[in-house]
C-alpha positions in Angstrom: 116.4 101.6 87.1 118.4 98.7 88.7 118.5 97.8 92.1 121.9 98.9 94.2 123.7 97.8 96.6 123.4 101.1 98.1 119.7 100.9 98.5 118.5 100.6 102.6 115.9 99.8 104.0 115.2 102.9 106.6 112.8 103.4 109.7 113.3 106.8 111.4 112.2 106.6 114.8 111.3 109.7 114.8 108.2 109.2 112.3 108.1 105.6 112.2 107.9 106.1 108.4 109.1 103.3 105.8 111.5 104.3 103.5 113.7 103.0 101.2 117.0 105.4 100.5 118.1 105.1 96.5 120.9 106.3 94.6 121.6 110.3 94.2 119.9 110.9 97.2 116.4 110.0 96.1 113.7 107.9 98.1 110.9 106.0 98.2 108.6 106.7 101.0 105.8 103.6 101.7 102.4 104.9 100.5 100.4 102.1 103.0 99.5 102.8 106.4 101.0 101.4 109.6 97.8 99.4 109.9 98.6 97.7 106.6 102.5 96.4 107.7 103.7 94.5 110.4 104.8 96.0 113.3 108.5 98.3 112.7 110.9 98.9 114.6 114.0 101.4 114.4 115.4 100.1 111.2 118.4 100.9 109.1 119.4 97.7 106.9 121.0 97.1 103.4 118.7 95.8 100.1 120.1 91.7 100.6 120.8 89.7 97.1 117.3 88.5 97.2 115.7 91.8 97.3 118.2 92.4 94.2 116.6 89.7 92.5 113.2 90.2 93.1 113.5 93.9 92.2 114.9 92.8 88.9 112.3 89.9 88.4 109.2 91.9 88.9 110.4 95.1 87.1 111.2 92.5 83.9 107.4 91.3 84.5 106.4 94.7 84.1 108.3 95.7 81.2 107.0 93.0 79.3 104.0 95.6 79.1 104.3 98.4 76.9 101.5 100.4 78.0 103.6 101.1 81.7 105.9 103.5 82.1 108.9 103.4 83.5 107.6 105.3 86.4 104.9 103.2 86.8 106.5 99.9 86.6 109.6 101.8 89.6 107.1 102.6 92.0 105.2 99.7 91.4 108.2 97.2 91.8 109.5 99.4 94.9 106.1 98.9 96.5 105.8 94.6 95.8 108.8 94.6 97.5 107.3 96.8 100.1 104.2 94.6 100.4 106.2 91.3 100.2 108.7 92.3 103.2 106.4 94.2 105.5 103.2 93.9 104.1 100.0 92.2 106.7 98.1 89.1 106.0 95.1 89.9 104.9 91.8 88.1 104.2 90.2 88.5 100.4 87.4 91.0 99.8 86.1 89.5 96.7 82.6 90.8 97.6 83.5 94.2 95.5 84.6 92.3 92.2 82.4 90.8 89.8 82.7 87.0 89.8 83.9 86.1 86.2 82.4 82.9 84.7 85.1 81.5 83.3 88.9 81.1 84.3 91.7 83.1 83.1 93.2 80.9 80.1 97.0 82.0 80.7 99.0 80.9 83.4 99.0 83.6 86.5 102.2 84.4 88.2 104.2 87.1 89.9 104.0 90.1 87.9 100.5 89.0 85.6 98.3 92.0 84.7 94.8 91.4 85.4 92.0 93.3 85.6 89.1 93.4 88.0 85.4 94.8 87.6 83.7 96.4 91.1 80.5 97.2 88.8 81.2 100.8 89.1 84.6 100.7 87.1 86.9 98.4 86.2 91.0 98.8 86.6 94.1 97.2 85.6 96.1 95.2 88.5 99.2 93.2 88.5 99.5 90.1 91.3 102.2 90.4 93.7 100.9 87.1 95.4 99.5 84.2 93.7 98.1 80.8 94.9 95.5 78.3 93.1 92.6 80.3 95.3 93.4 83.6 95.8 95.7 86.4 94.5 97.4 89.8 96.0 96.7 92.6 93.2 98.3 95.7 93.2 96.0 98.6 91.4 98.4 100.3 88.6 95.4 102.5 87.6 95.2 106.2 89.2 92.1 104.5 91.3 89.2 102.7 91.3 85.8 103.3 92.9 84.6 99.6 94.7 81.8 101.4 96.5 79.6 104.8 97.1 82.3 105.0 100.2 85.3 103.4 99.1 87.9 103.5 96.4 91.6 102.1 96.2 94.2 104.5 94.7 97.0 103.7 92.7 99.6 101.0 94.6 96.7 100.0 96.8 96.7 95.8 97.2 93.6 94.0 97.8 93.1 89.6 98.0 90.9 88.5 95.8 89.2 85.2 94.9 90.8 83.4 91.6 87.1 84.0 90.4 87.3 87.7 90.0 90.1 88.2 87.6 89.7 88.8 84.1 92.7 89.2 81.4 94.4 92.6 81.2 93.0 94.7 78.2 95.0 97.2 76.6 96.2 99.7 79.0 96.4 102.6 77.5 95.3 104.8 80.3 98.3 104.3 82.5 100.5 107.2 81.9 103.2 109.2 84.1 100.3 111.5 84.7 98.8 109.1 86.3 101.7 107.5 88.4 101.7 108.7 92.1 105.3 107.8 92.7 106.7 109.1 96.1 109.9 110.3 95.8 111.7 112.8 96.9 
């Protein structure tokens, strides 16, 4: 799938649901709560040149994989952008992942599969955010259990300490079975 100038960017006011309206009358709908984006308004706006882009870039980071699927790497990509437009700050909660003892040996960027290790299970992530200390990682698994009480379901993004994240393994697991995508 390529990115179209006839992609929006919607907000009914109605529901104060994200969307974003694709070709053939198809649509994404965000998966995150309002808690986890900034505050939105009423909105009704074309995909710009730069969201163009960036959908190309990240989906060509995830192709490079050929354990994804395509459904997997379109929701995926459709989410990052998501995240990167509306997503909210948030602080890293490196406390569920096993701290690794030695550094990643490949350079991390946009679009790197990792994985990460909460002692219970361990999943396959890709980083939508990356700085020398911490990293934005987008689960691509079906889920992942951090806790007794918690888990984080496939497209969920958690900030992570550098420390945590451990090369990607072969992913043989993700499958369109697994994918969650939302659209309609």
């Amino acid at each position: 799938m390529q990115a179209s100038q006839n992609w929006r960017w919607v907000v009914n006011p109605d529901d104060m649901q994200l969307r974003i309206l694709l070709d053939h009358q198809q649509q994404h709908i965000c998966p995150y709560k309002t808690s986890r984006l900034v505050p939105l308004g009423p909105l009704n706006a074309s995909f710009s040149v730069a969201d163009a882009e960036a959908f190309e870039l990240f989906s060509e980071a995830l192709a490079s994989s050929a354990a994804l699927t395509s459904e997997v790497i379109v929701a995926a990509t459709l989410n990052y952008l998501i995240m990167s437009h509306f997503g909210r700050p948030q602080m890293p909660q490196s406390w569920y992942f096993q701290q690794q003892e030695a550094a990643i040996q490949y350079p991390l960027q946009l679009g790197s599969l990792v994985e990460l290790n909460s002692g219970l299970a361990s999943a396959t992530f890709v980083l939508i955010n990356h700085s020398d200390d911490v990293s934005e990682c987008m689960l691509l698994d079906a889920s992942m259990a951090l806790s007794e009480i918690k888990t984080l379901h496939q497209f969920d993004v958690i900030k992570v300490l550098n420390n945590r994240l451990q090369p990607s393994a072969a992913m043989g697991s993700l499958s369109a079975d697994s994918v969650l995508l939302r659209l309609a």
